[in-house]
C-alpha positions in Angstrom: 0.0 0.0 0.0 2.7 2.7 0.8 4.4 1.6 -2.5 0.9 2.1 -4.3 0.1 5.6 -2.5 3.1 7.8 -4.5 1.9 6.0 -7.8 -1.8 6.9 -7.1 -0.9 11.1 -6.3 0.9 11.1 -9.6 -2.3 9.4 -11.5 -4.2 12.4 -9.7 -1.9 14.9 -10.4 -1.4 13.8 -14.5 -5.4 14.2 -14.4 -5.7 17.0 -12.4 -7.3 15.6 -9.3 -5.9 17.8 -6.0 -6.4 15.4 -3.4 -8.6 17.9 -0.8 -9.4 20.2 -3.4 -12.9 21.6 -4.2 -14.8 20.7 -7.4 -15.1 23.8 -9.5 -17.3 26.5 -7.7 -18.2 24.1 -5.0 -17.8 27.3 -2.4 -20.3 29.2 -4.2 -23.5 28.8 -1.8 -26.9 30.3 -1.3 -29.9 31.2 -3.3 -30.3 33.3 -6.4 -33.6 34.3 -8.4 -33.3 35.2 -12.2 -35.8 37.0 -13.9 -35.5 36.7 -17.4 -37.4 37.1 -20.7 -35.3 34.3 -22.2 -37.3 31.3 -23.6 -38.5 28.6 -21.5 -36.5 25.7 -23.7 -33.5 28.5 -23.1 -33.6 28.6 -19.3 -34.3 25.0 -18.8 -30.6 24.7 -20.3 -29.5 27.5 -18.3 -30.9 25.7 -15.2 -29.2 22.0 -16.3 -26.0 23.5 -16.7 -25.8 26.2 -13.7 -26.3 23.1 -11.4 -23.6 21.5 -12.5 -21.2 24.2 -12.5 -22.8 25.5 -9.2 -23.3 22.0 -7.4 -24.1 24.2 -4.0 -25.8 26.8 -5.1 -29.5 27.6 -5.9 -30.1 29.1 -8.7 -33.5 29.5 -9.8 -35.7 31.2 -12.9 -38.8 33.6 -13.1 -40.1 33.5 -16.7 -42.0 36.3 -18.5 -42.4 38.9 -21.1 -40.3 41.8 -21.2 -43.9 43.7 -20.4 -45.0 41.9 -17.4 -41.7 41.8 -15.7 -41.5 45.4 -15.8 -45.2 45.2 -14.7 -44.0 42.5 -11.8 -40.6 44.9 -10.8 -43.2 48.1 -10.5 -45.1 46.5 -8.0 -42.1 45.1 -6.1 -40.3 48.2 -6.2 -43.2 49.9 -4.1 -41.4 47.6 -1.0 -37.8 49.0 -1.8 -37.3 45.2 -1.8 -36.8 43.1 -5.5 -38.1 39.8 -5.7 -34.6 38.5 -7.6 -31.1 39.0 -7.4 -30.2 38.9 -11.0 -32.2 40.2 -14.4 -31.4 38.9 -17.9 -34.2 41.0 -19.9 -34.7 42.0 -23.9 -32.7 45.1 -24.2 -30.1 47.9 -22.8 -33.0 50.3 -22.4 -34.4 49.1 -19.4 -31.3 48.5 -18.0 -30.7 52.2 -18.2 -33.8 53.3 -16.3 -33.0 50.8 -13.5 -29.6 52.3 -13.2 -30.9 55.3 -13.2 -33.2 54.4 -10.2 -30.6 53.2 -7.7 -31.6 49.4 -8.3 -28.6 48.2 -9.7 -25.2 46.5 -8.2 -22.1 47.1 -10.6 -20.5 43.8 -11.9 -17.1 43.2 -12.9 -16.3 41.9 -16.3 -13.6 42.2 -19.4 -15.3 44.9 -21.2 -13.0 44.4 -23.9 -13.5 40.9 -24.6 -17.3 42.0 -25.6 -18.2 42.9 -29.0 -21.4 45.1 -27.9 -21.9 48.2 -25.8 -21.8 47.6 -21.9 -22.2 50.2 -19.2 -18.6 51.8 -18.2 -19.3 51.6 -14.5 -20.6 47.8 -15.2 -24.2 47.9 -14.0 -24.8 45.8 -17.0 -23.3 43.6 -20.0 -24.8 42.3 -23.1 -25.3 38.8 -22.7 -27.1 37.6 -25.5 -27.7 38.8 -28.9 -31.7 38.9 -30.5 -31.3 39.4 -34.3 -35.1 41.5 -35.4 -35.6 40.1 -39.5 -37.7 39.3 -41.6 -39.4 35.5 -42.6 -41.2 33.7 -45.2 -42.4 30.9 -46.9 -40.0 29.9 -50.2 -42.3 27.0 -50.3 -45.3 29.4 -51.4 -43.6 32.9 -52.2 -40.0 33.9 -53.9 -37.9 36.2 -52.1 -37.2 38.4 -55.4 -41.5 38.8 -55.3 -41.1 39.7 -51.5 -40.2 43.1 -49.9 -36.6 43.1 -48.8 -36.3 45.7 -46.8 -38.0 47.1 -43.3 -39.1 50.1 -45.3 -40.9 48.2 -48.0 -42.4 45.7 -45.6 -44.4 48.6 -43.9 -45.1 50.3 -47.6 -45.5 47.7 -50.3 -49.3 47.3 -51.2 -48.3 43.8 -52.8 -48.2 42.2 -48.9 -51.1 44.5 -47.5 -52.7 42.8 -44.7 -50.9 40.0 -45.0 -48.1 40.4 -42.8 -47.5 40.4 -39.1 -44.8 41.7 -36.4 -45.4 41.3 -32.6 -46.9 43.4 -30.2 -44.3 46.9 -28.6 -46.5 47.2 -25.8 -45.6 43.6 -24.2 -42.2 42.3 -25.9 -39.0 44.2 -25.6 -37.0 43.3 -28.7 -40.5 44.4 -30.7 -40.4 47.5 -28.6 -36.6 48.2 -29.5 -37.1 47.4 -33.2 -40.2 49.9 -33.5 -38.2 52.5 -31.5 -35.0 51.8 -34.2 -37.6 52.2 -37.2 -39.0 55.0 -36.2 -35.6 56.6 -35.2 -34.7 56.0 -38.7 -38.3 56.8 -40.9 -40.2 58.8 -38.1 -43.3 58.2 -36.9 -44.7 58.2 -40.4 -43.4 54.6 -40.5 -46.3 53.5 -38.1 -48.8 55.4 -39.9 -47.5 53.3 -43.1 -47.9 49.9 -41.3 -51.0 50.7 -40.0 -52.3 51.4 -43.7 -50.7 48.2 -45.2 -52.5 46.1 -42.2 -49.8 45.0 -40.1 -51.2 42.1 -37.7 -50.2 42.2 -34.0 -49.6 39.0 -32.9 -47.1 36.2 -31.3 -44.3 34.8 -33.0 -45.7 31.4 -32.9 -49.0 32.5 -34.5 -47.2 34.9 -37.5 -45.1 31.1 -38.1 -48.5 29.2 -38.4 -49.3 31.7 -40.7 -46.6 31.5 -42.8 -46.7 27.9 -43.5 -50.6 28.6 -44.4 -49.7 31.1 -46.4 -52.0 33.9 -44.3 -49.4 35.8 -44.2 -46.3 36.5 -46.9 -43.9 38.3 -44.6 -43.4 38.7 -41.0 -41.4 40.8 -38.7 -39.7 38.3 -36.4 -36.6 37.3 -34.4 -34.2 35.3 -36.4 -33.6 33.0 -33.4 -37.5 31.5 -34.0 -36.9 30.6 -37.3 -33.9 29.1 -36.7 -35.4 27.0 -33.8 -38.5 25.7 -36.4 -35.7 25.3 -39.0 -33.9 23.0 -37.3 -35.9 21.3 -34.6 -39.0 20.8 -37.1 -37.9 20.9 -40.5 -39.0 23.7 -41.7 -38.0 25.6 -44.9 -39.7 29.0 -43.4 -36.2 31.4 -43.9 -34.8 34.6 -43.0 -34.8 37.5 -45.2 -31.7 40.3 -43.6 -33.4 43.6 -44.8 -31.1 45.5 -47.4 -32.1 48.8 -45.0 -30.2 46.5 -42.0 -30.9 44.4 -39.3 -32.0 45.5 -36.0 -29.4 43.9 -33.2 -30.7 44.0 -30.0 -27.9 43.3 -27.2 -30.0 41.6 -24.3 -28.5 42.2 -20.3 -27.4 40.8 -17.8 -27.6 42.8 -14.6 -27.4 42.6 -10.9 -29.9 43.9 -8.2 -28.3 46.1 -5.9 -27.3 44.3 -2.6 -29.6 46.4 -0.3 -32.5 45.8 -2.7 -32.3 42.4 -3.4 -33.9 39.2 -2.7 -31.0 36.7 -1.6 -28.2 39.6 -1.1 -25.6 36.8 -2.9 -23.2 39.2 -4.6 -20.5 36.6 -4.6 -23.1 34.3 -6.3 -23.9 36.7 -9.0 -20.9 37.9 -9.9 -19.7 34.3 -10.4 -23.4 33.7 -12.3 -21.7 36.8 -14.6 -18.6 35.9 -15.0 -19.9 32.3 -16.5 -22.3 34.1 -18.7 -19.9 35.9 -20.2 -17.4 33.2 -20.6 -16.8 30.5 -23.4 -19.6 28.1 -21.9 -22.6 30.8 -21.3 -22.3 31.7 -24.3 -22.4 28.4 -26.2 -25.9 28.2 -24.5 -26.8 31.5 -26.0 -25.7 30.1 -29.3 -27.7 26.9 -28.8 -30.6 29.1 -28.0 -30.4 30.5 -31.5 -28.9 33.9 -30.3 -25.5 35.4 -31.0 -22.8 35.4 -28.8 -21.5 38.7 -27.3 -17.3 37.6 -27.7 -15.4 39.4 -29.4 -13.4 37.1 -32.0 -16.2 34.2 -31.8 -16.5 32.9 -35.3 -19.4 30.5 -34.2 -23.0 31.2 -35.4 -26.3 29.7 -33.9 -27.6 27.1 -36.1 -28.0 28.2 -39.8 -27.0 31.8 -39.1 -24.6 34.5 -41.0 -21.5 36.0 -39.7 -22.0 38.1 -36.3 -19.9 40.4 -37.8 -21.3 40.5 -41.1 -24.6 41.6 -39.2 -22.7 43.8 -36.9 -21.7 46.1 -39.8 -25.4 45.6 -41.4 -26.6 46.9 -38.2 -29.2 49.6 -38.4 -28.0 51.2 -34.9 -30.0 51.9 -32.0 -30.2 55.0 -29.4 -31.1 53.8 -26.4 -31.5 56.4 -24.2 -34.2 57.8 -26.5 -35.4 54.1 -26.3 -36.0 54.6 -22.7 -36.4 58.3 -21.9 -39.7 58.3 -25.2 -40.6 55.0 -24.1 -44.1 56.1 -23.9 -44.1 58.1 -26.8 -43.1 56.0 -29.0 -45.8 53.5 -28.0 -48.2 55.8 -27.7 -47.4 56.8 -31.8 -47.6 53.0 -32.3 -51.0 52.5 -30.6 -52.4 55.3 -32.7 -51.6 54.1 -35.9 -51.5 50.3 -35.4 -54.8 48.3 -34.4 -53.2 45.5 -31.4 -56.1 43.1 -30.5 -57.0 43.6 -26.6 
């Protein structure tokens, strides 16, 4: 046996067992609530994986649309006390106000190792990247017949009332695609989709309708007809609008300590700091969303070039996002019917 102890340390040490030694993260303990935006299929990853990587730590998720979470926060807020430690929601814009209110606990991170905007003093980091497009049906409709830009979609008479886009009021990638359009073609760019009979409705209902043929085009995020591409079969593909795409850099931000639920800043910084590493975001990619690294050549399934989209970008200003919130939905409402 004593002759067999110095040959078993040297098997350990050639595979990198420390005899003593904690498995990786095993110190990080306590309770953490996310609320996020991200899709169910999405978190239920998120969830598999933090466990493993977190074996004494729980970590758990709160589901919901960017609209009811901000909805859910409001009420919570009236306590001075959060419900979650941690928020991973649709875009930089609320991230802003929430800053802006005190609610937020800086995070550290390698800003430069990100190929999106983050907030200097690090109350929050892009995390995921949403990719706003457009989608139809080769199997019925040739793209060259199609509109093929934003601009067209909301002013070609050849697709009136027979195209879709989701609702401003209730999603928060819709929200910050509407507040790039009308940054970029005013207001009057509602006023146009309301006159070519734009339907408001979910994703997964504008998808039916393109496979029926209902609908020619839809406004849509690349990452759910990716996800019908490849988990159903589908031939339903993406058209990238010759006026650009619309990139919307989703966060990742921490409650302040004071304010939270859990008061685990060790835990989320940790939670952040595997987010934005290698193996958070292959689980963004697998989601069907970009990744946020700088220098990642990997797409999610049947994608273009980050980059590529990066310069097709049609840009974004996000404080005006936030700070005409209101307005801009309030242009919307009066222009576009949405179904109550």
């Amino acid at each position: 046996m004593k002759k067999l102890l110095p040959l078993l340390l040297c098997i350990a040490l050639i595979l990198g067992i420390v005899p003593g030694a904690l498995a990786v993260n095993e110190d990080i303990t306590g309770d953490v609530m996310i609320y996020t935006s991200m899709y169910q299929f999405v978190i239920d990853m998120m969830d598999e994986a933090l466990a493993k990587e977190f074996p004494n730590l729980n970590v758990e998720f709160f589901y919901g649309g960017t609209g009811s979470l901000q909805t859910k926060l409001a009420g919570e807020m009236e306590n001075g006390t959060l419900g979650c430690d941690m928020m991973l929601v649709a875009e930089p814009a609320y991230s802003l106000e929430l800053k802006e209110g005190g609610w937020l606990e800086p995070m550290e991170a390698d800003g430069d190792a990100l190929r999106f905007e983050y907030d200097s003093e690090g109350y929050w980091y892009p995390v995921r990247v949403c990719n706003m497009v457009l989608a139809y049906n080769p199997e019925l409709y040739a793209a060259e017949d199609l509109p093929g830009s934003f601009e067209a979609f909301a002013n070609d008479e050849s697709v009136k009332g027979m195209i879709s886009m989701g609702n401003p009021l209730t999603s928060g990638t819709t929200m910050a695609a509407v507040a790039a359009l009308s940054e970029k073609y005013g207001y009057d760019y509602f006023t146009a989709l309301g006159k070519n009979g734009v339907m408001i409705e979910s994703g997964s209902t504008a998808l039916a309708k393109l496979q029926t043929g209902e609908c020619k085009m839809v406004m849509i995020l690349e990452e759910s007809v990716l996800k019908v591409r490849k988990e159903e079969g589908s031939k339903l593909a993406c058209i990238y609008p010759s006026d650009g795409v619309i990139l919307i850099p989703s966060t990742i931000m921490t409650v302040a300590e004071d304010r939270s639920a859990n008061m685990n800043i060790e835990a989320c910084q940790a939670i952040t700091d595997w987010m934005l590493g290698a193996e958070g975001q292959k689980y963004m990619m697998e989601g069907y969303m970009h990744s946020v690294l700088a220098g990642e050549t990997a797409v999610p399934y049947d994608s273009v070039s980050t980059d590529e989209l990066i310069a097709k970008d049609m840009g974004l200003d996000w404080v005006r996002c936030y700070t005409q919130r209101e307005e801009i939905r309030t242009k919307f409402q009066e222009s576009v019917t949405i179904p109550q």
